[in-house]
ZAZA-320907 format. One record per residue: x, y, z negated of N, C-alpha, C in turn; residue in one letter. Coordinates in steps of 0.05 Angstrom, whole numbers, plus 5000, padded with zeros to 4 digits. Layout:
! residues N
XYZXYZXYZa...
This chain:
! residues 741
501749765000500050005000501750255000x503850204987505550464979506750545005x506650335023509150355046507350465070x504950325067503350475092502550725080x502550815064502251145046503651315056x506751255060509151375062509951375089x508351095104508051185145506351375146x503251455138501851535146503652005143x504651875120505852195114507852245135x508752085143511252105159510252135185x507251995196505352115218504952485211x504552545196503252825195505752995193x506952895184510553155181510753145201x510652955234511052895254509253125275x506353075264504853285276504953635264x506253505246506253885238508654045259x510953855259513053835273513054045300x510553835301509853855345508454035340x505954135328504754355323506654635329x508054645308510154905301511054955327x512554675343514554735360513154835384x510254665390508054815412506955155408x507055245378506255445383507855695391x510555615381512755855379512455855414x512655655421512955605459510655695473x508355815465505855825475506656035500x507756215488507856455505509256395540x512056225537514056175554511656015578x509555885572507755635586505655875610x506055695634503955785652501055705636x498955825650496555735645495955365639x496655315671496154985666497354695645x500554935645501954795626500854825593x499554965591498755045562496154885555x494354825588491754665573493054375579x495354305597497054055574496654035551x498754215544500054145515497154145502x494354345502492454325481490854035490x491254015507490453635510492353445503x494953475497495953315479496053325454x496453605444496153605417493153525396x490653515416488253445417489053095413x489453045438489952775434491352585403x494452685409495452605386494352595356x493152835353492352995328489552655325x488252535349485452445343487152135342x489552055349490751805349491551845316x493352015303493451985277491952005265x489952125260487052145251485751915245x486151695276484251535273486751265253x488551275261490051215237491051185214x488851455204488951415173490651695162x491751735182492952115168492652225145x494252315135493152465117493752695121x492052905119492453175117494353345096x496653415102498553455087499453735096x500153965071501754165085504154095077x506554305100508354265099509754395064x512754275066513954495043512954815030x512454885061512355175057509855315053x507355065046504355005037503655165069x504655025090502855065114501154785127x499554845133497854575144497254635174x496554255184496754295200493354465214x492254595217491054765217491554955213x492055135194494155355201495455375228x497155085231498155215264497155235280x494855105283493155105310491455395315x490555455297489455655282491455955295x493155985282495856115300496456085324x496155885331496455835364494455795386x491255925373488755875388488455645392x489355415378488455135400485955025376x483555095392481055135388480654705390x480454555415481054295418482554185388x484854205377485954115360484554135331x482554405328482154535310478854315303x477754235333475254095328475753855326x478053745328478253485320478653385295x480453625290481053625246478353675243x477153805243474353895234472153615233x472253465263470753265253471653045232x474052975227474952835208475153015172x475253255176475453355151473953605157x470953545153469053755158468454095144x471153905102471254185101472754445116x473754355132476454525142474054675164x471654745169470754915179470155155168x469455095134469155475127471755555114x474655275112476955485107477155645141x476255525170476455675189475455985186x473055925177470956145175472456425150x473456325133475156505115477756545114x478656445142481056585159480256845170x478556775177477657145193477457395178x478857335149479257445125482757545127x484657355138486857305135487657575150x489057815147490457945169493057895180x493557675173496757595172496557455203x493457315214493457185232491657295256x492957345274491857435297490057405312x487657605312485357605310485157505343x485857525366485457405392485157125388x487456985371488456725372485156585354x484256785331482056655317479556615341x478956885352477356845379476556575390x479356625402480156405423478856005400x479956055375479755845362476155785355x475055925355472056035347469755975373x471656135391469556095424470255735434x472255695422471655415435469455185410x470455285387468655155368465455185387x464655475386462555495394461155415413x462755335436461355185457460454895452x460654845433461154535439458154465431x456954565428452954525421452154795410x449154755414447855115404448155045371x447654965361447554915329450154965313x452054915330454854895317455255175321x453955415345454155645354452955785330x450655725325448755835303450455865269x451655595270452655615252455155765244x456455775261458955935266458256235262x456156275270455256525269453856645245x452156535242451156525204452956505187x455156285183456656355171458356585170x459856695196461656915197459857205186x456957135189454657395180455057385148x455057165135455757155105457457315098x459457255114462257325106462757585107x461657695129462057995131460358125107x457257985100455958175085457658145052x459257985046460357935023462358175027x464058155046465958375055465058655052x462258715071460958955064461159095039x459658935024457758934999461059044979x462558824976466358854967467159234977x466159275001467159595008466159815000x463559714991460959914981461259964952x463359754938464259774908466559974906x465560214899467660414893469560254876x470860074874472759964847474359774869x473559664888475059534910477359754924x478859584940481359674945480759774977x479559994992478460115015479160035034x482660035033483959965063484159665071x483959475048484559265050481559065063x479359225041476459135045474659275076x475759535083475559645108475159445131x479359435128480259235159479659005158x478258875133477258545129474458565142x472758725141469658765141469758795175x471358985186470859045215472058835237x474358745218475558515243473558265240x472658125222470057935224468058005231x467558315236464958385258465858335285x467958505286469158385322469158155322x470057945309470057665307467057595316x465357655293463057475305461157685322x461257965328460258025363462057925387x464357865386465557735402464457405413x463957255392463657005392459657045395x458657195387455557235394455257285431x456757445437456757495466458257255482x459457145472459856845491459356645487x456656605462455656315457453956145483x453655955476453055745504449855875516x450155875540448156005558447056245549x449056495538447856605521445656845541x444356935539442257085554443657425560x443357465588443757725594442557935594x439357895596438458095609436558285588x438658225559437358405535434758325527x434058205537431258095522430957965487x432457725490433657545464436657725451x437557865469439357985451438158145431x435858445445435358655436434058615403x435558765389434658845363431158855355x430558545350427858545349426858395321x427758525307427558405283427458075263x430057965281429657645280427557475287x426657515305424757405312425057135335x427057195350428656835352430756685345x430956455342433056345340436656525332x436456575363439656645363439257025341x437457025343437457295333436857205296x437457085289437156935269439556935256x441756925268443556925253444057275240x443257475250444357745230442057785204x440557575200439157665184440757635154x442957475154444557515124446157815120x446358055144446758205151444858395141x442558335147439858555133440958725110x441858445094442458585056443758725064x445858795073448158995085446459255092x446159225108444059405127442959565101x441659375086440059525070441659785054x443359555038445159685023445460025028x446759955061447860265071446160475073x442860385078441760575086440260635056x440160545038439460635006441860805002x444060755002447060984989445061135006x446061215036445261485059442661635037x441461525033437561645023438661714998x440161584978440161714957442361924959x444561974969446462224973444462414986x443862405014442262545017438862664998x437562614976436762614964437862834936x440662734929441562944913443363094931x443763144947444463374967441863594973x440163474979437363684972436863764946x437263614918437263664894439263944890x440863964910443064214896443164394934x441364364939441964544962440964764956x438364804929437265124929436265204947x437865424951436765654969438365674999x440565475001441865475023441465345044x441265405067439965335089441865085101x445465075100446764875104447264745078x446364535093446764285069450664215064x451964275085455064285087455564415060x454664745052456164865039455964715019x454664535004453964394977457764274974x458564135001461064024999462364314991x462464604993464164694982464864834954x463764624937464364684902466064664900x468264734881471164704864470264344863x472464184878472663904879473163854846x471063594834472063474809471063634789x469663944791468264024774465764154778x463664114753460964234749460964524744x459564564741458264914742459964884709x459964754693461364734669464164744666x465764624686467864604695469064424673x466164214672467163984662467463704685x468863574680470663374711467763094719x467863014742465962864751467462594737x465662484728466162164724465762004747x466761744738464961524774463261474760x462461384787459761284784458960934803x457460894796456660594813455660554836x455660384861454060354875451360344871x449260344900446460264897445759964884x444459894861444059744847442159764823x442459534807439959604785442059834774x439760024763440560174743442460384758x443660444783444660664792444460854794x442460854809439661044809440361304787x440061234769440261334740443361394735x445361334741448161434743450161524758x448561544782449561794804450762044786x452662044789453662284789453162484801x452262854788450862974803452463354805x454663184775456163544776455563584744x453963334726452163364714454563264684x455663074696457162924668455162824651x453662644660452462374660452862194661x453962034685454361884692457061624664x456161434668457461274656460761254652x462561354643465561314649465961024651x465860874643465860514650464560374664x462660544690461660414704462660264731x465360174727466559964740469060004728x471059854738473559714732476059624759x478059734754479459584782480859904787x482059784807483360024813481960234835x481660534819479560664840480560814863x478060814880479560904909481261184903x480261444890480461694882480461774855x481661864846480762014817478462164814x476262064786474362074788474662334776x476262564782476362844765476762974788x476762884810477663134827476062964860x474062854854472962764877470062734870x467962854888465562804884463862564898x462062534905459862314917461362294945x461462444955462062464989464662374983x466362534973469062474975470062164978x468162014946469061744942467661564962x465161664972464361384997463461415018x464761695029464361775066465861505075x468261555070469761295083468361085089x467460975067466460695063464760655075x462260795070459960775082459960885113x462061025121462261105147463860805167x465760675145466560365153464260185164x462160135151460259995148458560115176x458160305172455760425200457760465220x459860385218461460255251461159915253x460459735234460159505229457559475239x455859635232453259695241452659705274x453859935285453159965301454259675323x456759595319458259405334455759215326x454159125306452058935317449158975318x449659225331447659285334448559295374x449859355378451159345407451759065411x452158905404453358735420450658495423x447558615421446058485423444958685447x445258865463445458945484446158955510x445059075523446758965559447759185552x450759245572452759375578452259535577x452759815572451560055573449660165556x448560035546446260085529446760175505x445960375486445760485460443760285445x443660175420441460025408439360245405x437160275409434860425393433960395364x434660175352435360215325436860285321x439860285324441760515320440560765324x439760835344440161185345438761285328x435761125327434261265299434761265265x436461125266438561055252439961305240x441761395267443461615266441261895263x438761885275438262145277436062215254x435961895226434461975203436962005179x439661915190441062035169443562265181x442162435204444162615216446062845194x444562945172445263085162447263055144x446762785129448762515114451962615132x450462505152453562375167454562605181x453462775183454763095190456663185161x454863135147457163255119459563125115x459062915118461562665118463762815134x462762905164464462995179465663275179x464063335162465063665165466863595131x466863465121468163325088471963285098x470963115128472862965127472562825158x473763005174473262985206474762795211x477562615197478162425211476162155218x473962225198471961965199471361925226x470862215249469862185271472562015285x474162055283476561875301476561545292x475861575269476261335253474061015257x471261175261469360985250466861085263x467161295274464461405297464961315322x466161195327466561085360464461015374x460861025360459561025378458761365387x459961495378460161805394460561765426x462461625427463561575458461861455471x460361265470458861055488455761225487x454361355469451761435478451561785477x451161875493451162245498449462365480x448262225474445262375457446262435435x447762165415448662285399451862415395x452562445418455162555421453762825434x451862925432451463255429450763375401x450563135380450063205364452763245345x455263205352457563255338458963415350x458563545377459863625395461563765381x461363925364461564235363463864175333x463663935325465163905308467463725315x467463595335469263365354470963625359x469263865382471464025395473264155378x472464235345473664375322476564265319x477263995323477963815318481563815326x483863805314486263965327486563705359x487463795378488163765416489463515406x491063445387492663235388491663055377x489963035365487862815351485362745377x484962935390483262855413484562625426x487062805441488462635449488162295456x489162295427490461995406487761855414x486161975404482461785407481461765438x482662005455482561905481483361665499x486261605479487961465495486761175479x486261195453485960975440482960765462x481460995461478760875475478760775504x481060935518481060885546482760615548x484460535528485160335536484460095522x482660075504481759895490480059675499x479659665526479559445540481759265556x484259405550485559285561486959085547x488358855562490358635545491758685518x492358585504493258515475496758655489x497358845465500158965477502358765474x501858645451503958355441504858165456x502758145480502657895495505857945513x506357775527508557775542508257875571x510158015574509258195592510757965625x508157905639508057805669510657955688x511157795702512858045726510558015756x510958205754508958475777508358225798x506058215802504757965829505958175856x507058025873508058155899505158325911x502758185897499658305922498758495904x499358495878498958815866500659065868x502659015876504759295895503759455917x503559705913502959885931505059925952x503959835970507459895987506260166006x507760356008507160596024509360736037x508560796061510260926070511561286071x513361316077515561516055513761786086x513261686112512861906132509561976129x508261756121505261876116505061706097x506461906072504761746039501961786037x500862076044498562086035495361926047x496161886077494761706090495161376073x497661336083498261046064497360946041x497261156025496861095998493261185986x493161266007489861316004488560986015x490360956033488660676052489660376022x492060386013492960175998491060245963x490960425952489060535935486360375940x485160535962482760455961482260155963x483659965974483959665977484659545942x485659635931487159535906484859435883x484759305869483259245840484359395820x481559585819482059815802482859735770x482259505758482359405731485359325733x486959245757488959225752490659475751x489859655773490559925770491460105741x488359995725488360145690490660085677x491759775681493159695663496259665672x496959845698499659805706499859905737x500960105754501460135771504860035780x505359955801508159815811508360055837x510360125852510160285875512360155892x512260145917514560125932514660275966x516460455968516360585999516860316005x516260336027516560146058519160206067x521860006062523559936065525860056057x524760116028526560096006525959895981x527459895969527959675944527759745914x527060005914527260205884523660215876x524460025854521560005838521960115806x519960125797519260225773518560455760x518360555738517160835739518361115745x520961045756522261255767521761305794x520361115803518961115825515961205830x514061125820511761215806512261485804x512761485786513361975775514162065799x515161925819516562115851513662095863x511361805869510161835880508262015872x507762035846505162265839506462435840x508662545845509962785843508962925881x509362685901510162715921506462755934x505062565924502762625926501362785916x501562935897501363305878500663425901x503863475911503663765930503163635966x501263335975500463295999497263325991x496363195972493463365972492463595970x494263825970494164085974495064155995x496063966011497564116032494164226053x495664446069493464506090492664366104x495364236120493864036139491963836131x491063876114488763656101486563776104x486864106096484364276090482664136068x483464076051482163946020481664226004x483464345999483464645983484864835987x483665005974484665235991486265365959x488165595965488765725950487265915930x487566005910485866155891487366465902x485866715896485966915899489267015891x489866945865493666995863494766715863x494166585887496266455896496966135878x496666065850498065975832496265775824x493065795835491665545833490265465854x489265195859488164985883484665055871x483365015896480665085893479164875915x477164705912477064505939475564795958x475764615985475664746017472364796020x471064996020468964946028468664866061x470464936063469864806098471764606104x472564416088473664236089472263976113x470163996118469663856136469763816163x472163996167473064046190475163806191x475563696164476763446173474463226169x474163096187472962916186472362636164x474862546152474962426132475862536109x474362826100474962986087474062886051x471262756056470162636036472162406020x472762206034474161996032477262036015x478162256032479662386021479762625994x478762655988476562845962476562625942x475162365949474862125929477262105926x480062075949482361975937483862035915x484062345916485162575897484362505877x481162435875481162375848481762215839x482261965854483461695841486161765827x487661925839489861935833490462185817x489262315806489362505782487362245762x485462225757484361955748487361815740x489261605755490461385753492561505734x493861885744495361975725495562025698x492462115701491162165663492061865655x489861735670490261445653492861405645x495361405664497861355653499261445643x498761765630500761895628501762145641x501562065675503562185682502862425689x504162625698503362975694503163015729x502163195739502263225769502663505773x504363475797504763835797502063985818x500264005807498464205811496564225789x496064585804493964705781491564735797x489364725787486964735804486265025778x484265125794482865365785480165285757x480565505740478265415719475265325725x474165445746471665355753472864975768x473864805774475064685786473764485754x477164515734477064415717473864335707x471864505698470264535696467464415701x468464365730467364195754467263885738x469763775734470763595726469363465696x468663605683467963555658465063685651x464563745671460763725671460664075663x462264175662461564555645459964725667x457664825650456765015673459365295681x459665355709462065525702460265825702x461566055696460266335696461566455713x460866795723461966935742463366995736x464967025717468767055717468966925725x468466615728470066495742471366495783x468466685791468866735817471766925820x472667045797474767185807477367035814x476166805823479066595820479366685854x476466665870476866585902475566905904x474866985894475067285906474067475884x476067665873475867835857473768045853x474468165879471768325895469468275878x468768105888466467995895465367945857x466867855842466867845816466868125800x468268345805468068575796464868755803x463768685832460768745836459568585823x459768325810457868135794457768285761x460368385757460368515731459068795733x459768935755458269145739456269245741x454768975755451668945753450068865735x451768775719450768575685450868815675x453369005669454269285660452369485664x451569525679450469785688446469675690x445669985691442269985697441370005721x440669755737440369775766437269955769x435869925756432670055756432670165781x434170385777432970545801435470655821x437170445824439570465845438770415876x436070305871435070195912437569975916x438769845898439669595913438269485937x435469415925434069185937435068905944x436768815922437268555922434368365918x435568125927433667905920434667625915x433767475904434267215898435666955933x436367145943438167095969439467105979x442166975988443967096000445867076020x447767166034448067056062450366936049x450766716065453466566066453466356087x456366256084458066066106456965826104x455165696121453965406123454765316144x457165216141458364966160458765166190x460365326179461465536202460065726211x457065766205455165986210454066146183x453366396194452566496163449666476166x448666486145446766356138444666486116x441966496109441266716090440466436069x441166436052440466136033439066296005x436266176001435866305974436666075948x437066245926438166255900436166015892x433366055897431065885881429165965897x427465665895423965715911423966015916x423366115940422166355949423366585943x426166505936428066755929428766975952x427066865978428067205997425467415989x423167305971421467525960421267595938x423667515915423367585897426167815889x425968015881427068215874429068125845x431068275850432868295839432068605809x431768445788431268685773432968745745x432668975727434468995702433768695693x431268595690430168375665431768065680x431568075706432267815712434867785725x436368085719439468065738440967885728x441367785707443467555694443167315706x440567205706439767035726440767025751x440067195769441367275795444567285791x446067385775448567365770449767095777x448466915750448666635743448366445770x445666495787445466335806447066375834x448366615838450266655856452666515846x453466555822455466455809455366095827x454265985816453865725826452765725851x452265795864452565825891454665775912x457066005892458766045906461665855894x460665795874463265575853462265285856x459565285861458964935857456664885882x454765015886452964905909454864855930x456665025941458365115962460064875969x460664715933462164555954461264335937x458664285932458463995918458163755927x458863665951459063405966462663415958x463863645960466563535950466863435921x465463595903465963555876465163265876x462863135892461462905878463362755889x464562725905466262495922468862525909x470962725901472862725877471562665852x469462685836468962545807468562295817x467262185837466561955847470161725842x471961905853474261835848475361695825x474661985808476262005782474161925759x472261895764471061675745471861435747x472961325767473860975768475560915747x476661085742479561085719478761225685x477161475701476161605673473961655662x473161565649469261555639468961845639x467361895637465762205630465762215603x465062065588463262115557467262185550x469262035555471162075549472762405551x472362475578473862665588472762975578x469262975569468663155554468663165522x471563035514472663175496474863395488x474963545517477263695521475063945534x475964145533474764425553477264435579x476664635592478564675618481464735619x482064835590484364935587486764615579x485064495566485464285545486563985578x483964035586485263885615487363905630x487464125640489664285652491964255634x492264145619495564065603494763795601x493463685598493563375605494663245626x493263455651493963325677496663375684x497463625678500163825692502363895669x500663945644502663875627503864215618x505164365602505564585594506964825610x505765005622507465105647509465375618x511665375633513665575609512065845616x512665855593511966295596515166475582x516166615603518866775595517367035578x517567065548516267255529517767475545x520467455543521667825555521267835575x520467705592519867835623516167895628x515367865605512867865605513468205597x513868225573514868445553514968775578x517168585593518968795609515968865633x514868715638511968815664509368875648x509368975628507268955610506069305623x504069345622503269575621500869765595x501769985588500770035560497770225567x496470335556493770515563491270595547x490170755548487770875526489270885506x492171045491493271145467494670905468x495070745470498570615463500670665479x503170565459505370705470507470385454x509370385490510670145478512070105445x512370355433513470435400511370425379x509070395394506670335368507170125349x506070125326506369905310503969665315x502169655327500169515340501869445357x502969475374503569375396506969215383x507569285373510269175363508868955348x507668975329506468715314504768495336x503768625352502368405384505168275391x506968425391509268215423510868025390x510968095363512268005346509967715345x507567765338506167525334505367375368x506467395387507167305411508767065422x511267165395513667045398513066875371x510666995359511166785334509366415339x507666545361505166325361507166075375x504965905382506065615399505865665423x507065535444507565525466504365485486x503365295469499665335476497765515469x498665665451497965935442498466165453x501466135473501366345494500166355521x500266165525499166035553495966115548x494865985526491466095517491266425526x493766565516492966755513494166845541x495166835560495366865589492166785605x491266585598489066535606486466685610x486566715562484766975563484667195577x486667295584486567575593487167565628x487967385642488467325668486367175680x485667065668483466835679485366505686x488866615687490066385699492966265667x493166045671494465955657497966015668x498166025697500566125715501466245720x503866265716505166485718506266575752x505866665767506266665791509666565797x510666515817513466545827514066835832x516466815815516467155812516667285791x514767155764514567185747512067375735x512167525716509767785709510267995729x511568085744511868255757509268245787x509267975794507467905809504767805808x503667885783501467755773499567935787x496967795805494867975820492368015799x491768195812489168295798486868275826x485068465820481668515836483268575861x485568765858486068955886487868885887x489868655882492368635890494068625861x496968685866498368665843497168835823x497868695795495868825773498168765744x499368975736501568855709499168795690x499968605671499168585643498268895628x495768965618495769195610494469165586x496069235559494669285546493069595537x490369525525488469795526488369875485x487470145488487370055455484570105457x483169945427480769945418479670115389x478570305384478470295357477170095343x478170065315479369865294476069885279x473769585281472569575252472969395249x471969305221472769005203471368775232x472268545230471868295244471868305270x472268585291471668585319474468465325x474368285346475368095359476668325385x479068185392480768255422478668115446x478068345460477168305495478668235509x477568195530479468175555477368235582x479368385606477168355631480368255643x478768025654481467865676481268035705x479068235709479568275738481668335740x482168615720484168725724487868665700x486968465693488568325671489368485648x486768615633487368815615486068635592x488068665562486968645547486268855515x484368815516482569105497483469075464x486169095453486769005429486069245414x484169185399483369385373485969485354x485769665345487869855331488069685296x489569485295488969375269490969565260x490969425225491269625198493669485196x493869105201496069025189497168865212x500168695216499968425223497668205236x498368165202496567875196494067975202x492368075196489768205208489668145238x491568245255492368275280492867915294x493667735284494267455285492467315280x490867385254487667235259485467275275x485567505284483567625299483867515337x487067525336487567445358487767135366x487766985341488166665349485166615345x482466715326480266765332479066785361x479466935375479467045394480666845419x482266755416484066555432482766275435x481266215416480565925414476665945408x476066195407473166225425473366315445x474766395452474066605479473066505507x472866245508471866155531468466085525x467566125500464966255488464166495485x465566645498464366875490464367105480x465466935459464867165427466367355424x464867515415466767855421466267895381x464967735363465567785340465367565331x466167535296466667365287466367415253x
């Protein structure tokens, strides 16, 4: 007995052996070679098994499960399982483990799950336990946040992952959609409910004593801004408990009530200097990303849940404070901001608040989060995914090899090669978007035309004089599209109405002063002035260029009889405006987004304004401060020796490099500096220096600007610093508007 004891051990040290040595090798193995080895190690694993095995870990208390486990081999994992049935919920409380890689659990999970609907069900009910135990663990202010966080959301991905690929699982949203368990497969989130519950009792009762102390104030926000950690007494907040028996009653309220021993463990915050929001925005903001992920992944593609949104829009005010508390939450744990518009107008305004480099980071994080696992081993380049183009007509070439290509391969890796050379890689790549920059601008294309000073691209309204002018329009965008996606910067600037174009912005009549100044200075000083009784006789009509003929086109229904008057001139402004910036050329705009959506979602790309793009794509153009200095022009009482004006060029040199460029923008309309430098900067009539004007000085009035003539209207401040807030104020609304603050 003792001796066949001591074979059977010497079988399993054998398979642990082969285990280890198969997985470290997983990576080196083609496809076919790998569902080998998981059919031998299947095999073997069911020959010692049926021999009496014993399940043994190694020295280092690893088993053989564990390896398989680590190495996805899902086959190996169902064969231990039918011999030692407990080893399915240590599977199930791996998805707990962060030490083990959450693809490889997948992978181990989706093959469990095919193997019958019941075993699917169960897989799934169970992993629903697990998360709501996890939940429930995150919701306990006395738990450890970061640890209970990343445990709770990676077994949601786990089991929406494994819900969306169970056997024959249904597409067409019917059995998926959020219908209150009412079949089978929708049966498994009901251990999920209690969760559910949980979160939406905390939301009702914060919100509840948030109206308890709002008074007389109309934002519920300002409540977050009391002295943190103390009462009107300026005695310190105690904790307090989750929703439970008896909570209710020990909410902490500002009140010094609440229980001091109402948990134990180590706490997320000090309970003296953190209030309600402070200690469980996080948490509960964790959870309603747990939420929404299953609430989506019982959806077809595209789709928002409708229990979610009503969701979001009965605890909007909750989850606004959270954000205005503590805006990393929106990067962190709102990610359904991105996928549904409805409620991504409802944060807008606090997303845009948000500093450029944190957009960024969440831009890049989302755009590529469909792609491959970065760990994995990186393939060498398939010869049929290389763009091969030629060096005498790249831009034909690479429009024709582009449009042929698989764009999903595109997202995740471009290769380039001229036609009959040998130089690959990304030093290659950066030549071709470099090289293709300045051919989609070129004339012979007739794609775009120049802007009024020279320094930005504007598309062609009569671009259809080339025939495959459209086709070409879509290309451009693929390839500003392929750049964002990668990185890479392109040397052109397109014009602010352009940008604008791009990201859905209605544009305004400054912006016409890009393609004709003129024409923009009569739009102003018709807003300006009292037309009443000038005999214009304008009307809601106007002549222009339709496909080489002029043409009388009205503004709106029956606009050659309706008059142009004081009450409705803004209107008329507005609708020429778009006339002449977007009707004019919107078969181009739609055929370039048509482009540049392949690569870049929309919901994504309107997290930036025009200015914010234009350094994404092109990247930081320099501004020389003394040569600006030296073409500056002074007017209305300043004098280059003023102390206003000495404190302007001092806080000039003091700001960021995006701070100057903002402020070239403001007052130019353009972020570019011409060739040439400030000396050549145009205005309405031609060359126009930098001018500053003076303003008289009251409390909060903000710096103007009129770009026709590139003047900006700096009020006569008292100090500096006065002078630096008013102006970076001013800098980072000003494409709003606001002339106060």
């Amino acid at each position: 007995m003792d001796g066949q004891n001591y074979s059977m051990t010497l079988y399993n040290t054998s398979v642990t052996s082969m285990l280890r040595m198969r997985w470290d090798r997983q990576h080196c193995m083609w496809p076919a070679r790998m569902v080998t080895r998981r059919h031998g190690q299947r095999d073997t694993a069911q020959i010692l098994l049926l021999r009496g095995a014993k399940y043994l870990s190694d020295k280092n208390g690893v088993t053989p499960l564990d390896l398989c486990v680590q190495g996805g081999y899902g086959e190996t994992c169902e064969v231990l399982i039918q011999y030692h049935p407990r080893l399915f919920q240590t599977i199930i409380q791996m998805t707990q483990n962060e030490d083990l890689r959450e693809n490889m659990l997948r992978q181990v999970l989706e093959h469990l799950s095919q193997q019958s609907e019941s075993q699917y069900l169960k897989i799934l009910t169970s992993l629903a336990e697990v998360a709501t135990t996890n939940g429930h663990k995150l919701l306990s202010l006395s738990s450890n946040y970061d640890a209970q966080m990343k445990s709770l959301l990676r077994i949601v991905r786990i089991f929406c992952h494994v819900f969306r690929i169970g056997p024959s699982s249904p597409s067409n949203g019917i059995d998926l959609g959020y219908n209150g368990n009412k079949t089978p497969r929708s049966q498994v989130f009901k251990p999920l409910e209690l969760l559910w519950h949980s979160l939406d009792e905390w939301l009702v009762l914060i919100a509840t004593e948030l109206m308890k102390n709002k008074k007389d104030s109309t934002d519920i926000a300002s409540i977050l801004l009391k002295q943190k950690g103390q009462d009107q007494d300026g005695t310190s907040i105690p904790p307090f408990e989750p929703p439970g028996p008896g909570s209710y009653e020990n909410l902490s309220t500002g009140t010094g009530e609440s229980k001091p021993d109402a948990f134990g463990g180590k706490q997320e915050a000090s309970a003296d200097c953190q209030d309600v929001i402070s200690m469980t925005a996080n948490r509960l903001s964790a959870v309603i990303q747990a939420f929404y992920m299953c609430c989506s992944c019982q959806m077809p593609p595209g789709m928002t849940s409708p229990r979610f949104i009503e969701f979001v829009c009965k605890h909007d005010e909750v989850l606004k404070c959270f954000v205005n508390r503590n805006p990393k939450i929106i990067f962190d744990h709102f990610h359904f901001l991105l996928e549904c518009p409805e409620l991504m107008s409802r944060f807008m305004h606090i997303i845009k608040a948000q500093p450029f480099k944190d957009r960024c980071e969440w831009f890049y994080e989302h755009l590529h989060s469909g792609q491959p696992d970065s760990d994995m081993v990186h393939r060498p380049v398939n010869e049929n995914d290389i763009l091969l183009v030629h060096r005498d007509s790249i831009f034909r070439s690479s429009c024709e090899v582009v449009s042929k290509a698989n764009c999903a391969k595109l997202k995740q890796g471009i290769a380039v090669r001229f036609h009959g050379e040998e130089g690959m890689g990304q030093g290659v790549v950066r030549e071709w978007f470099d090289i293709l920059s300045n051919e989609i601008v070129n004339p012979d294309y007739a794609l775009f035309t120049q802007s009024a000073d020279g320094t930005t691209f504007q598309p062609n309204s009569n671009s259809y004089v080339n025939p495959d002018h459209l086709n070409y329009f879509r290309f451009a965008g693929q390839i500003l599209g392929l750049a964002l996606n990668h990185r890479q910067l392109v040397n052109i600037y397109f014009t602010r109405s352009f940008y604008k174009h791009i990201l859905g912005i209605p544009v305004n009549y400054q912006d016409v002063a890009s393609i004709d100044p003129e024409y923009a200075k009569n739009l102003q000083w018709i807003l300006d002035n009292d037309i009443s009784d000038l005999g214009l006789e304008l009307t809601f009509s106007v002549e222009t260029d339709v496909f080489g003929a002029m043409e009388e086109v009205p503004l709106k229904p029956g606009g050659g009889s309706i008059l142009v008057t004081q009450n409705n001139k803004a209107e008329y402004v507005q609708l020429v405006t778009e006339l002449r910036m977007t009707r004019a050329i919107q078969p181009q705009i739609n055929a370039f987004l048509q482009g540049f959506h392949m690569f870049i979602p929309p919901s994504l790309i309107q997290l930036f304004d025009e200015y914010e793009l234009e350094l994404l794509l092109s990247g930081m153009p320099e501004i020389d401060v003394s040569d600006w200095i030296r073409n500056t022009e002074y007017t209305s009482g300043y004098e280059r020796e003023d102390p206003v004006i000495q404190w302007f060029w001092e806080v000039v040199e003091d700001i960021t490099p995006e701070e100057r460029v903002l402020l070239l923008q403001f007052v130019t309309g353009s972020s570019r500096v011409p060739h040439g430098g400030f000396a050549n900067i145009m205005g309405g009539s031609g060359l126009q220096n930098f001018t500053i004007a003076a303003v008289p000085y009251t409390p909060n009035l903000l710096p103007t600007s009129s770009t026709c003539i590139n003047m900006l209207k700096l009020p006569e401040y008292p100090s500096k610093e006065i002078l630096k807030d008013r102006l970076l104020v001013a800098l980072h609304c000003g494409s709003y508007g606001y002339t106060m603050a």
